[in-house]
N, C-alpha and C positions, 0 to 999 in steps of 0.2 A: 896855256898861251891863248890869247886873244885870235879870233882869226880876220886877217887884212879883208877890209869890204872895199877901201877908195885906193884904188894901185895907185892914182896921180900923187896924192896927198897923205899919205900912209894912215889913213882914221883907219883904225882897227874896230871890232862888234865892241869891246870895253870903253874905247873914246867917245864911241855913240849913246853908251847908257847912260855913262856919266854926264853929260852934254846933256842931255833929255832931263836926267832924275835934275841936274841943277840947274836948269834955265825951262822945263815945261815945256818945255819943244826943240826941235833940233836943227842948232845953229850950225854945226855942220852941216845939213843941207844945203843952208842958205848961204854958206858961204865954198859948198861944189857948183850949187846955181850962178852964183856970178862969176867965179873962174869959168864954169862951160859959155856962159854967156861973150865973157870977152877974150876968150879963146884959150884960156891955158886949162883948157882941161882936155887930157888923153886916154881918158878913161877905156873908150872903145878900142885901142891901140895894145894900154899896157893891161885891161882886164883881159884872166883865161876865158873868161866867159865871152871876149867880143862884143861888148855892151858897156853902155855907159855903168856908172854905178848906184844912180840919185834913185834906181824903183828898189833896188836893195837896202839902199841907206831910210828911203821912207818907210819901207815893210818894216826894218829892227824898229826906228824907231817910236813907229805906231803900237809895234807890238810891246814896245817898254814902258807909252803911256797907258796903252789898256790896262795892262799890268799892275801899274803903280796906280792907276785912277781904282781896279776891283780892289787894293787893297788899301785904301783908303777909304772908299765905301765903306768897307768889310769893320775897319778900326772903329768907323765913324756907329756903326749899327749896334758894334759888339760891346759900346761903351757906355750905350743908351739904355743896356740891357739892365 
């Protein structure tokens, strides 16, 4: 089972990889950014953590383009070979 990162919007860590591996960056950020922008985001209320969610949502999905970008490197080096 996926574990729940956005408590307002139910993105769980598997909506955010998906998201990142098919669009190269993560539109769910962008679109927790404009809900906390025009208020509908509860993040700090409904997270156990007490805290917005957007530096968790950005840490996954930084750490799934690093990911994907060394293993496309990797593909790209191994094929040269």
């Amino acid at each position: 089972m996926s574990e729940l990162v956005c408590y307002c919007f139910g993105y769980t860590s598997e909506d955010i990889e998906q998201d990142v591996i098919q669009n190269g960056k993560s539109t769910i950020f962008e679109r927790i950014m404009n809900e906390k922008k025009a208020g509908g985001c509860q993040c700090a209320e409904k997270n156990p953590k007490g805290r917005w969610c957007l530096s968790d949502v950005r840490q996954l999905a930084d750490q799934i383009l690093n990911k994907t970008s060394i293993l496309q490197n990797f593909n790209k080096w191994f094929f040269y070979i």
